[in-house]
N, C-alpha and C positions, 0 to 999 in steps of 0.2 A: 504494500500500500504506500502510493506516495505523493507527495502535497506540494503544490510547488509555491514559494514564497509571493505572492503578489506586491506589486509596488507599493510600497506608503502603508502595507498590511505589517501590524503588532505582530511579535513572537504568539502573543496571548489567542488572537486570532487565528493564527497559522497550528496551533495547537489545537485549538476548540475546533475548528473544521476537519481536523486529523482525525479526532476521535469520532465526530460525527461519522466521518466515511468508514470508519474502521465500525461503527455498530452497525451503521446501511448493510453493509457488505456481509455481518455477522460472522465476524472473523473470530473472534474471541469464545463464543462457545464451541467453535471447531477446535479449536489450537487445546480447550480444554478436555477436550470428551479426548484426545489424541496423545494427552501427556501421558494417558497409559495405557496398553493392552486391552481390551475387554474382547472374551471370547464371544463366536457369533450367538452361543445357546443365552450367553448373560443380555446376550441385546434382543433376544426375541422376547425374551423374559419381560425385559424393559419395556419393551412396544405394546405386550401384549397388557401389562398392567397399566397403562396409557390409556387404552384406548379402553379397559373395564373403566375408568376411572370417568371418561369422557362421557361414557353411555350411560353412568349413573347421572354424570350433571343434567345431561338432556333430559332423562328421564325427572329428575327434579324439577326441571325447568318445566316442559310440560306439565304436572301435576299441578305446579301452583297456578299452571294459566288455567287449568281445568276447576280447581277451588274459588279461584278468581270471577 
């Protein structure tokens, strides 16, 4: 990732826009999930408890527009 200094632009700017691009891009939770190893059965594990997680919210979600 890289920023190029604009004329008459602060260090402070040139920073604050660095980081903006660097979360657009979602650089940071890659570089995280990648500082270590995880086997492929640990990440089906992960996805599959994701997406139980997600089908309950719905399901919540529905129910209160149905009480509603």
């Amino acid at each position: 990732m890289t920023v190029q200094l604009r004329p008459g632009e602060s260090q402070d700017n040139l920073l604050k826009r660095f980081r903006k691009a660097v979360a657009e891009a979602r650089i940071l939770p890659t570089v995280r999930q990648k500082r270590w190893f995880t086997p492929k059965s640990e990440l089906r594990r992960i996805k599959k408890q994701k997406a139980i997680r997600k089908a309950r919210r719905t399901m919540r979600k529905r129910e209160m527009r149905i009480q509603s």
